[in-house]
KERO-483199 format. One record per residue (C-alpha): residue number from 1; x, y, z; residue in three letters. Coordinates in nm, 2 decimals. Layout:
<site NUM, <X, Y, Z>, 'ALA'>,
...
This chain:
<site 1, <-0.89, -1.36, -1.18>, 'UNK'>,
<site 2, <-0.50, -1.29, -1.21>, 'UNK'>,
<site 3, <-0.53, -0.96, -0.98>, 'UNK'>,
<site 4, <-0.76, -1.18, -0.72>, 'UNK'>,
<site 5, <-0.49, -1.46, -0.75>, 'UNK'>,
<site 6, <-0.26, -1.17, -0.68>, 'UNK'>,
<site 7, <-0.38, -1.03, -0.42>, 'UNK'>,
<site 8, <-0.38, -1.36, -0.19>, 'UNK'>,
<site 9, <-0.03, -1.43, -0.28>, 'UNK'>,
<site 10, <0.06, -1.08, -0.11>, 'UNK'>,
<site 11, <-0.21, -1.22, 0.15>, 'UNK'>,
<site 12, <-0.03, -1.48, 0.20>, 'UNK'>,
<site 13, <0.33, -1.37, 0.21>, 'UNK'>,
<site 14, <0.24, -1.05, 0.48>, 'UNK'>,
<site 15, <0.09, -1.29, 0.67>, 'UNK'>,
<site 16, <0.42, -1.53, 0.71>, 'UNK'>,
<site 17, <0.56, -1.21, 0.76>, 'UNK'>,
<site 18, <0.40, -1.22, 1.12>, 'UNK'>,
<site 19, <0.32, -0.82, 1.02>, 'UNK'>,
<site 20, <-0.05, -0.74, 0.96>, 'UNK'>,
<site 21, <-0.39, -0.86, 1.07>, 'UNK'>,
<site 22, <-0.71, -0.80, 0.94>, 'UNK'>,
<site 23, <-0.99, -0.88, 1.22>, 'UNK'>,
<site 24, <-1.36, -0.77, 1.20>, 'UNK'>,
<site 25, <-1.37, -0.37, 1.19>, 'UNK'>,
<site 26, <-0.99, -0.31, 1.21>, 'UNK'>,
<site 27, <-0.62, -0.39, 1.06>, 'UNK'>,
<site 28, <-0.31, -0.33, 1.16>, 'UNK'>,
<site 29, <-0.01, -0.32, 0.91>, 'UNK'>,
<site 30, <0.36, -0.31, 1.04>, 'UNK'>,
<site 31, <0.59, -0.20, 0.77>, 'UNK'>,
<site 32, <0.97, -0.35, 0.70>, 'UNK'>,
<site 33, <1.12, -0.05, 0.97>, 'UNK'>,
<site 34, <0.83, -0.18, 1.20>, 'UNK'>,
<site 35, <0.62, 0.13, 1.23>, 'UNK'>,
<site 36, <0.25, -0.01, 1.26>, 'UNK'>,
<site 37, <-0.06, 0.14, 1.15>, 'UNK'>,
<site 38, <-0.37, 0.05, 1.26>, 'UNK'>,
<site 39, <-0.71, 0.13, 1.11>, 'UNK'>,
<site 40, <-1.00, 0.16, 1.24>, 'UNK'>,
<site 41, <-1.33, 0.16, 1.07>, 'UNK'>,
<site 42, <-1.74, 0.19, 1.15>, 'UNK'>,
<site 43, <-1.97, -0.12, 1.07>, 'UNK'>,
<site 44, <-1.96, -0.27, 0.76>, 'UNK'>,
<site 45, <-2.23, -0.08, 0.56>, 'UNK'>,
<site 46, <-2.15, 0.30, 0.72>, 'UNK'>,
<site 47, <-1.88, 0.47, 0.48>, 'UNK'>,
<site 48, <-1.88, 0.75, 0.75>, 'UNK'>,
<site 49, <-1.52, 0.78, 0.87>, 'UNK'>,
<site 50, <-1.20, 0.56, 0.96>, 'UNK'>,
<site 51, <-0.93, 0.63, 1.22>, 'UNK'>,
<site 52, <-0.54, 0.56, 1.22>, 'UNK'>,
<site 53, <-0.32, 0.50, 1.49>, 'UNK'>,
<site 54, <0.04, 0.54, 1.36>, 'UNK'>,
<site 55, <0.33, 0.42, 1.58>, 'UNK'>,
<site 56, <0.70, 0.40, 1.53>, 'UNK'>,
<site 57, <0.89, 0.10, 1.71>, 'UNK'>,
<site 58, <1.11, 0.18, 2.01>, 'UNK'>,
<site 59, <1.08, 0.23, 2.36>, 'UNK'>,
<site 60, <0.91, 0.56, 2.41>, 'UNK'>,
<site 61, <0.76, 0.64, 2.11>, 'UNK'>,
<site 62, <0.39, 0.80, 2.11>, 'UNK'>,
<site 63, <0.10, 0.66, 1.88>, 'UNK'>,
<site 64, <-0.07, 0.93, 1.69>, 'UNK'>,
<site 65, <-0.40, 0.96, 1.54>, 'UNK'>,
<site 66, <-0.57, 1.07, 1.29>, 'UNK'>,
<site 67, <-0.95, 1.09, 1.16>, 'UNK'>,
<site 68, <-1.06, 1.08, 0.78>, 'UNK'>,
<site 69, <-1.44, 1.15, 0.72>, 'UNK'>,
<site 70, <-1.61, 1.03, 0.44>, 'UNK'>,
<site 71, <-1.63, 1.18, 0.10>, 'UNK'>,
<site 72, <-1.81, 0.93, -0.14>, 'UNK'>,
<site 73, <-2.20, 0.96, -0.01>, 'UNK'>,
<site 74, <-2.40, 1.19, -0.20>, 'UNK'>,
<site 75, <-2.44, 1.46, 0.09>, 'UNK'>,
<site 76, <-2.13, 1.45, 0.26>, 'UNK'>,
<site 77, <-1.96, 1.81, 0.31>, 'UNK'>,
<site 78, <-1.67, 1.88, 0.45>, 'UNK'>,
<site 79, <-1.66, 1.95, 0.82>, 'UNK'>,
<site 80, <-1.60, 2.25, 0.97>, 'UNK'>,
<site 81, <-1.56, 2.11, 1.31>, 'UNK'>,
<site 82, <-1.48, 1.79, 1.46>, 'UNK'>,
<site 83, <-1.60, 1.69, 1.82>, 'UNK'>,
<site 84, <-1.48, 1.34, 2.01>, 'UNK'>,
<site 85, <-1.75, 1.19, 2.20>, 'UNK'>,
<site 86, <-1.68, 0.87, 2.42>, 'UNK'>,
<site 87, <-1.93, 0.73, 2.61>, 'UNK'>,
<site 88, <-2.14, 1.03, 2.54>, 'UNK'>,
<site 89, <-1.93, 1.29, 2.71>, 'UNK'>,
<site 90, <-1.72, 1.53, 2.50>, 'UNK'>,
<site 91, <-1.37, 1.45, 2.46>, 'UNK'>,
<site 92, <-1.25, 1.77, 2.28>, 'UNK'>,
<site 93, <-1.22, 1.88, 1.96>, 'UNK'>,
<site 94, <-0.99, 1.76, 1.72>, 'UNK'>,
<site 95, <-0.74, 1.99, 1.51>, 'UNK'>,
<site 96, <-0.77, 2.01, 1.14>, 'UNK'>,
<site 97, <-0.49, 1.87, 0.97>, 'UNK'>,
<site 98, <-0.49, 1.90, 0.56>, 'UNK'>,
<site 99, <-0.75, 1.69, 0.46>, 'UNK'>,
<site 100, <-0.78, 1.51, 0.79>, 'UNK'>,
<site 101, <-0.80, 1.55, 1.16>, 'UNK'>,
<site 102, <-0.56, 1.48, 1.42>, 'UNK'>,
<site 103, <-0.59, 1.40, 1.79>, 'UNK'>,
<site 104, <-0.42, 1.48, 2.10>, 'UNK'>,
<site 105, <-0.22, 1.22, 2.29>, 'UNK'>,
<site 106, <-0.50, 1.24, 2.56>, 'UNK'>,
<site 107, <-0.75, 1.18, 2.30>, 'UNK'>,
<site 108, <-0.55, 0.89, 2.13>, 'UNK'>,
<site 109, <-0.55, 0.74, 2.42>, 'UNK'>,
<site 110, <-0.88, 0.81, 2.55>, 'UNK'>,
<site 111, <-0.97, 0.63, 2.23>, 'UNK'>,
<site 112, <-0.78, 0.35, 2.27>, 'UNK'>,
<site 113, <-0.89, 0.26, 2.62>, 'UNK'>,
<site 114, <-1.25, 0.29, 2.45>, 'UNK'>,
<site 115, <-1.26, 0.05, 2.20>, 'UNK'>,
<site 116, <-1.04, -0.21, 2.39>, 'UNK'>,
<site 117, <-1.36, -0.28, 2.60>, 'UNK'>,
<site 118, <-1.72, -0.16, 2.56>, 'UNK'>,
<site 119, <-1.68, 0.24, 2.50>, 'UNK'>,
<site 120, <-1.91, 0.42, 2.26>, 'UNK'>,
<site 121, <-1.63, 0.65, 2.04>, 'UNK'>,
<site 122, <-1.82, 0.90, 1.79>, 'UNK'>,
<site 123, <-1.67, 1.17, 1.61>, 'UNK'>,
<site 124, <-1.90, 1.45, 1.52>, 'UNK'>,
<site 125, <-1.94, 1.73, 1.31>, 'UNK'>,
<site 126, <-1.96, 1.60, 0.92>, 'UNK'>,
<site 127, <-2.25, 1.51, 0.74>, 'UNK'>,
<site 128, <-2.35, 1.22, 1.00>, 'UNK'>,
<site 129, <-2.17, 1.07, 1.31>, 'UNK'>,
<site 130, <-1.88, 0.85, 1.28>, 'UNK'>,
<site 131, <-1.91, 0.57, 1.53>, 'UNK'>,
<site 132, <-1.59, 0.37, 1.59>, 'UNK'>,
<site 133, <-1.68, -0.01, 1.59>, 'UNK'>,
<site 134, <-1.45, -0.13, 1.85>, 'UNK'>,
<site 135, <-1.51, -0.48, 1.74>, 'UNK'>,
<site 136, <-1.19, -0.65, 1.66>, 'UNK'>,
<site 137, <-1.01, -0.37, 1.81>, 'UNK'>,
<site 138, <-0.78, -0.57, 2.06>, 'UNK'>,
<site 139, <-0.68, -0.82, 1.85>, 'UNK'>,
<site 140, <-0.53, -0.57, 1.61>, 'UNK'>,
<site 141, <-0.36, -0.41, 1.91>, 'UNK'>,
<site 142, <-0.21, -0.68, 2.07>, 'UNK'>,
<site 143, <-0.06, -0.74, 1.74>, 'UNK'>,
<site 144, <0.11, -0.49, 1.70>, 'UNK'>,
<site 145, <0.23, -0.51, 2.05>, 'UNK'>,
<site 146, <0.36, -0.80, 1.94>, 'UNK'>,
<site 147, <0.52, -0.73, 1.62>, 'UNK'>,
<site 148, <0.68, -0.45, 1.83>, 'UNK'>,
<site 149, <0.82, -0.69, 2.11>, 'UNK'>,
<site 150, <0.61, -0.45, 2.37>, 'UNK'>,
<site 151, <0.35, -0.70, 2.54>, 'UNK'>,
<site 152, <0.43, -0.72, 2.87>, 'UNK'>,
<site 153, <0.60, -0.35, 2.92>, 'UNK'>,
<site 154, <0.45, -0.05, 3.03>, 'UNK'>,
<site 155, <0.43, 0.09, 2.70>, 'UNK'>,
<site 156, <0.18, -0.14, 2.54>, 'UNK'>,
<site 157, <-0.18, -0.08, 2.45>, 'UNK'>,
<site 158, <-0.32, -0.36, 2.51>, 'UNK'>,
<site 159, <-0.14, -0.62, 2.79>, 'UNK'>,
<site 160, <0.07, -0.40, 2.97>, 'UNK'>,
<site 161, <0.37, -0.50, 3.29>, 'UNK'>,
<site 162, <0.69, -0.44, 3.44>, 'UNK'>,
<site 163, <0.93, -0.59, 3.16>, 'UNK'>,
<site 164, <1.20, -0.31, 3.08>, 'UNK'>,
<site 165, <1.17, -0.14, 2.82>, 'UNK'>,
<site 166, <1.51, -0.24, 2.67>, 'UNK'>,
<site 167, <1.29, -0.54, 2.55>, 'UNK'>,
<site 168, <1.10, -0.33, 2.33>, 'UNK'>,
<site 169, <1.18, -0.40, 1.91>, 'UNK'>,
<site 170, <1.38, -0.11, 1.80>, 'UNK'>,
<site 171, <1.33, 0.09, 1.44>, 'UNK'>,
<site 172, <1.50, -0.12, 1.18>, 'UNK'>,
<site 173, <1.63, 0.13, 0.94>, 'UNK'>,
<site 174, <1.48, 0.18, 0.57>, 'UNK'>,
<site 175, <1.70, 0.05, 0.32>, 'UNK'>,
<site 176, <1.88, 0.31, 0.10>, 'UNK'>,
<site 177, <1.78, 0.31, -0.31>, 'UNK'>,
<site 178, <2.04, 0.52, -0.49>, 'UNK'>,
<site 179, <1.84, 0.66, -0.79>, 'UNK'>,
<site 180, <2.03, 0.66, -1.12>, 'UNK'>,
<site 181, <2.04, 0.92, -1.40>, 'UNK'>,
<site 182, <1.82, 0.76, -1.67>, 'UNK'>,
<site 183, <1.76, 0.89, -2.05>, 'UNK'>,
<site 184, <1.48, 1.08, -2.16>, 'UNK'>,
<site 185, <1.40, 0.87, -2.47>, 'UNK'>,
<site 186, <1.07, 0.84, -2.56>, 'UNK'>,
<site 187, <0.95, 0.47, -2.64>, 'UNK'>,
<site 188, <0.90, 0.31, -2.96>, 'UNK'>,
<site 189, <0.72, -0.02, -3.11>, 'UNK'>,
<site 190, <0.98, -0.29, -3.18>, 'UNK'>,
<site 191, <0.96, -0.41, -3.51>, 'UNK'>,
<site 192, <0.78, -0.78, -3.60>, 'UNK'>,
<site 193, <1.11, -0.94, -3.68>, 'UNK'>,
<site 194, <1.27, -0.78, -3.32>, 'UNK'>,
<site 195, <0.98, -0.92, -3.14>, 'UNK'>,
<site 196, <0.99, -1.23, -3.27>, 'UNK'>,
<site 197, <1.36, -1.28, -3.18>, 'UNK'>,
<site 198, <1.25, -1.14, -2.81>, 'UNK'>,
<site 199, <0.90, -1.33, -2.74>, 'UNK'>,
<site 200, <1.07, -1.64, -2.66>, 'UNK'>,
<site 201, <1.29, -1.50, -2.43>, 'UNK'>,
<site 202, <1.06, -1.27, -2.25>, 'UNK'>,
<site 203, <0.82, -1.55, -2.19>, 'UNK'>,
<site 204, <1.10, -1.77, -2.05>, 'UNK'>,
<site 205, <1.09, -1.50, -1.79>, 'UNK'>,
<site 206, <0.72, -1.60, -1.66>, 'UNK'>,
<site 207, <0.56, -1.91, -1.47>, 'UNK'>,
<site 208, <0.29, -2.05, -1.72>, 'UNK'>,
<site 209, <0.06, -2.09, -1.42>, 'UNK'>,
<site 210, <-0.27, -1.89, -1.32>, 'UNK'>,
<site 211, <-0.08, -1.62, -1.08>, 'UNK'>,
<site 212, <0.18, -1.56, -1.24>, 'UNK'>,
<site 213, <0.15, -1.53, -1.67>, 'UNK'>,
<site 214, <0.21, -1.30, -1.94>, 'UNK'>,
<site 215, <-0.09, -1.46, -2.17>, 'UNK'>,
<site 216, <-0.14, -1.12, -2.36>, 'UNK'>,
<site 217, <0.17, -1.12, -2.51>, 'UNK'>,
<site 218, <0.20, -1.52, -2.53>, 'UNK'>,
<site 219, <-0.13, -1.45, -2.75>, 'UNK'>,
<site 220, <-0.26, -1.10, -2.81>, 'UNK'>,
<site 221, <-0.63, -1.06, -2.84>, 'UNK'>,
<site 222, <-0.79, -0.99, -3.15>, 'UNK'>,
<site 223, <-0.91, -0.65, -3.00>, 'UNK'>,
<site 224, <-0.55, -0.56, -2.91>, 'UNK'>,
<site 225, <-0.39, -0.22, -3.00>, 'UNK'>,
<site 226, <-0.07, -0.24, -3.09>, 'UNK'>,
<site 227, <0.00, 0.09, -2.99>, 'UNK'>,
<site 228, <-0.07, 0.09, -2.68>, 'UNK'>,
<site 229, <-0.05, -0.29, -2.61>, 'UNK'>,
<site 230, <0.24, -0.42, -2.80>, 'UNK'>,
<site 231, <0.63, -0.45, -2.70>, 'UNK'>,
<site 232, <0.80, -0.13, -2.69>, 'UNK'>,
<site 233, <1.16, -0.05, -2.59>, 'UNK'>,
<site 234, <1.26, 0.28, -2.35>, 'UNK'>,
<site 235, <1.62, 0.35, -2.36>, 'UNK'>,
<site 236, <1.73, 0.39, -1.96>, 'UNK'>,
<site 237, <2.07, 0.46, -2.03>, 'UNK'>,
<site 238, <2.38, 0.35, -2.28>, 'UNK'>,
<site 239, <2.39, -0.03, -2.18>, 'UNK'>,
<site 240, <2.04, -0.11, -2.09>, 'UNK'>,
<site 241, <1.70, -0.05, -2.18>, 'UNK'>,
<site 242, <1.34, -0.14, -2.06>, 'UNK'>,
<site 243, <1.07, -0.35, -2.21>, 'UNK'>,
<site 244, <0.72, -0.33, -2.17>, 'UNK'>,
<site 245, <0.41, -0.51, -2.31>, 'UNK'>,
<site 246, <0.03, -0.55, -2.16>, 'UNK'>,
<site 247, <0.03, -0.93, -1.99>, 'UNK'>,
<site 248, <-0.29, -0.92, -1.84>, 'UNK'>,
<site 249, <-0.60, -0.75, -1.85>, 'UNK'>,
<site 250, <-0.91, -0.81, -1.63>, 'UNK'>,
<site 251, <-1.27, -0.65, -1.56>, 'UNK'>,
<site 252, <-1.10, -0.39, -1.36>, 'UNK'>,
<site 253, <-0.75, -0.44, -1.39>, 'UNK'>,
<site 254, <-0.46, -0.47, -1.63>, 'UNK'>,
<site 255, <-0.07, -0.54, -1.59>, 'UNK'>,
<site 256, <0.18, -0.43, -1.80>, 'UNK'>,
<site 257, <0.50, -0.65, -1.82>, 'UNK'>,
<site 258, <0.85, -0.50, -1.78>, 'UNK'>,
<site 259, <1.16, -0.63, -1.86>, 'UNK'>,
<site 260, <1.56, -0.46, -1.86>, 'UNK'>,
<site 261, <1.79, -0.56, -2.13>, 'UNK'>,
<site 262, <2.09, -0.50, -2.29>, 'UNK'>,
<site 263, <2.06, -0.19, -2.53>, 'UNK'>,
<site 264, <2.18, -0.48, -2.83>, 'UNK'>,
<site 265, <1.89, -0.69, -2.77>, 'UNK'>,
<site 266, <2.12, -0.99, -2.74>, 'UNK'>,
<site 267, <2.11, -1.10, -2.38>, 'UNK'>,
<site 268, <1.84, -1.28, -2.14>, 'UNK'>,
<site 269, <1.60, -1.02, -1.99>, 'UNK'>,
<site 270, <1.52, -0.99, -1.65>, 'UNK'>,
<site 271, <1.14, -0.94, -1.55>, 'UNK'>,
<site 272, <1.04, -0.65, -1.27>, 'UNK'>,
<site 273, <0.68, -0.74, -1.27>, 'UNK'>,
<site 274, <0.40, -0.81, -1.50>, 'UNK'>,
<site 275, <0.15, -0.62, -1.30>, 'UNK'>,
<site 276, <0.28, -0.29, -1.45>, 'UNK'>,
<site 277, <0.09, 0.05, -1.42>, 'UNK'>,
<site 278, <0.31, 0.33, -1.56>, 'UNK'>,
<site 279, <0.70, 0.44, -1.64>, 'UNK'>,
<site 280, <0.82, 0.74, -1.61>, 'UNK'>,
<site 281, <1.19, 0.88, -1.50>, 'UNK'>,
<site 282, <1.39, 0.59, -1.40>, 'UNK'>,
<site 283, <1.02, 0.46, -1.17>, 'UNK'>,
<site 284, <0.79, 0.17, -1.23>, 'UNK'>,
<site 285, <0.48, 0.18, -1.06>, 'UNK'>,
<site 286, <0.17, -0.07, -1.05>, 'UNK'>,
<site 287, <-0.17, 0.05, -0.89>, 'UNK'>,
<site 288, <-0.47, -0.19, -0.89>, 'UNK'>,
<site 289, <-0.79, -0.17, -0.81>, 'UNK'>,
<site 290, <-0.95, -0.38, -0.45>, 'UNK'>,
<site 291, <-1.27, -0.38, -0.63>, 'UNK'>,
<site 292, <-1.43, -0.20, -0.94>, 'UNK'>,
<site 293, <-1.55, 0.10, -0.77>, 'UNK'>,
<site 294, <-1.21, 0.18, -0.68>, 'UNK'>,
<site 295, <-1.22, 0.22, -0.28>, 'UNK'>,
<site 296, <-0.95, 0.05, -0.20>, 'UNK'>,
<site 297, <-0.57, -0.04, -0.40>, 'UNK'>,
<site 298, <-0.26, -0.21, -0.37>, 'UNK'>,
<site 299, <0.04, -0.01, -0.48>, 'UNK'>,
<site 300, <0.42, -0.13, -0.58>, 'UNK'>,
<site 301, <0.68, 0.08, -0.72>, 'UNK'>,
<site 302, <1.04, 0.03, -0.84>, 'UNK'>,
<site 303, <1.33, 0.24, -0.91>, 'UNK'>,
<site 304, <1.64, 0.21, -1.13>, 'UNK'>,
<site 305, <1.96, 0.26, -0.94>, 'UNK'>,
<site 306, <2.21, 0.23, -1.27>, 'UNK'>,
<site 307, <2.17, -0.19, -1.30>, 'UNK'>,
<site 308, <1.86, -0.24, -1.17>, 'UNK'>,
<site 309, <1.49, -0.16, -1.09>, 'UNK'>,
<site 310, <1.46, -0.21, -0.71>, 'UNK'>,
<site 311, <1.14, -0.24, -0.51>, 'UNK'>,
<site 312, <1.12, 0.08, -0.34>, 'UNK'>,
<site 313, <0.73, 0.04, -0.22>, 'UNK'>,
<site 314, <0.45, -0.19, -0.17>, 'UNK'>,
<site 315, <0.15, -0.12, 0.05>, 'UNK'>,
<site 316, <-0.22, -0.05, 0.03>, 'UNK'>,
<site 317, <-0.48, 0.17, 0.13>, 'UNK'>,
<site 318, <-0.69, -0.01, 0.39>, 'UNK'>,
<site 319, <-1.03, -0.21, 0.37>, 'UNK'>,
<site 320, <-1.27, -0.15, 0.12>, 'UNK'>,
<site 321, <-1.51, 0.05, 0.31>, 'UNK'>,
<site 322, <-1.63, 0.30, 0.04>, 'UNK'>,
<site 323, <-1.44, 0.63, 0.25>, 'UNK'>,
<site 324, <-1.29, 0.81, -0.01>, 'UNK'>,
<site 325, <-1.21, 0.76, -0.40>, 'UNK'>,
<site 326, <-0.87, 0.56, -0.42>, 'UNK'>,
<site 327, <-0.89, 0.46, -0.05>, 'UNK'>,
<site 328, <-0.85, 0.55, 0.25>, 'UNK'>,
<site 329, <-0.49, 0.54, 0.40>, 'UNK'>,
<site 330, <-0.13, 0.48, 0.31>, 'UNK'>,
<site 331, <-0.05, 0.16, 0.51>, 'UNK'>,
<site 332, <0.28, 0.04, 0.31>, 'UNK'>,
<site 333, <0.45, -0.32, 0.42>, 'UNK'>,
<site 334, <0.78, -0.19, 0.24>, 'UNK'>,
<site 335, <0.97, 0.16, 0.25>, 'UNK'>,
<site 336, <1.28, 0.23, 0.15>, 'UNK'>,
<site 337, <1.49, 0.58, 0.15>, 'UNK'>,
<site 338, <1.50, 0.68, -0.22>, 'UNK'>,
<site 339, <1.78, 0.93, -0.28>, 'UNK'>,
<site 340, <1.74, 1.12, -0.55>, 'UNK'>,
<site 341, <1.94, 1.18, -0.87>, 'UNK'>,
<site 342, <2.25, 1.43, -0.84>, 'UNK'>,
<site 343, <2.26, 1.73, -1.06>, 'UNK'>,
């Protein structure tokens, strides 16, 4: 219930953003440098394939895209060849591209022309034919015409005109994360008498409501392991260190809280997340499942840069249409340019 409640907090807040839409077969999510990526899937029930149109802001700039086939039904293989069809006429084939397949420009926007009205757009050559449902199509590209100030100009996929193309949104920049050196401490337990001086604290940290709670460590199940679910302490470098105790856990899901504080103990700590996945070098991440099969996640991360852990990522991997294990794309609403540790 916590990663549902979750989930439509995000829901919510992208959407105030102005930056994504979710509409029928398709979904377009503009990240914070307001590149848009829009996904495309087959009907509801057909796991066959999904397609991604990628394009940066700016006057000028091309969309690309890109074909995934599925991987999850028992007799997929992987193709050896990949044919566009529209409207029953071949299209070309499309180039192999790591795990994926890539289209020309032509073909990009052969298919985008397609599905804007009535065209039949099939990709064949893997187990079974991927037919593009179009349905929902324009709406997700006149929104990102719009989150990219191009309706209007003779850039735009969907309601193109004469407006100069100086109107067109330019790329915001990615903010800059400087990572700091952390220490390579391994963490311990905290003893019963230092959590008890900490719980109080670390709660204070929380909203005691249903989306937001740290109930495991408020009151640990009888079931708990300490050992992997109680409050340790990771030493991040000589004035600060990290907490971390399971909050939450649900059918599918658990959250582990995290908390930086002075390397004494002494001071108020300040909470990074309670949705928590993993540590590891100076990162936070959190990965949860859309639903328990595991199609589709919702990732976060967060990176120490000397006084703080800052949120460096936070995206997800597209509907869940049962394409791959894990999901299907990378469609972040936040990137930043994380520069690594010197020396």
């Amino acid at each position: 219930m916590l990663f549902v409640l979750a989930m439509l907090s995000l829901s919510a807040q992208a959407a105030q953003s102005g930056k994504t839409l979710e509409h029928k077969d398709w979904e377009v999510v503009c990240d914070n440098t307001l590149t848009c990526r829009i996904a495309g899937y087959a009907k509801e029930e057909d796991p066959s394939g999904s397609i991604l149109l990628t394009r940066a802001a700016g006057p000028g700039t091309e969309t690309v895209g890109e074909v995934t086939l599925g991987d999850t039904e028992d007799d997929s293989e992987p193709a050896q060849k990949l044919t566009l069809w529209i409207d029953g006429k071949s299209a070309g084939d499309l180039v192999a591209a790591d795990d994926n397949w890539r289209l020309s420009a032509s073909q990009t926007s052969a298919v985008i022309s397609a599905v804007k009205g009535s065209g039949k757009v099939e990709f064949k050559g893997g187990t079974k034919p991927f037919l593009l449902s179009g349905e929902g199509a324009y709406a997700v590209l006149l929104k990102a015409d719009d989150v990219q100030s191009r309706i209007g100009t003779p850039g735009a996929l969907t309601k193109k005109g004469s407006k100069p193309v100086s109107s067109v949104a330019k790329a915001v920049p990615a903010p800059v994360i400087q990572a700091a050196k952390t220490l390579g401490g391994e963490p311990r337990l905290l003893t019963a008498p230092e959590i008890e001086a900490l719980k109080t604290r670390l709660l204070s940290t929380v909203n005691h409501n249903d989306d937001d709670t740290c109930d495991s460590l408020y009151s640990p199940a009888e079931n708990s392991d300490p050992e992997t679910d109680g409050l340790t302490l990771t030493p991040l470098d000589d004035s600060h260190a990290l907490l971390s105790a399971l909050c939450w856990r649900a059918a599918y899901n658990e959250g582990y809280g995290y908390w930086v504080i002075d390397n004494q103990l002494k001071g108020k700590p300040v909470l990074v997340t309670i949705s928590g996945s993993d540590y590891d070098k100076g990162e936070i991440t959190s990965v949860q499942k859309g639903r328990g099969i595991g199609d589709c996640m919702s990732q976060e991360s967060w990176v120490w840069d000397g006084k703080a852990f800052r949120k460096s990522y936070e995206g997800g991997t597209g509907m869940c249409r049962y394409i791959h294990a894990g999901g299907t794309w990378d469609l972040p609403t936040l990137v930043t340019d994380v520069k690594a540790v010197s020396g």
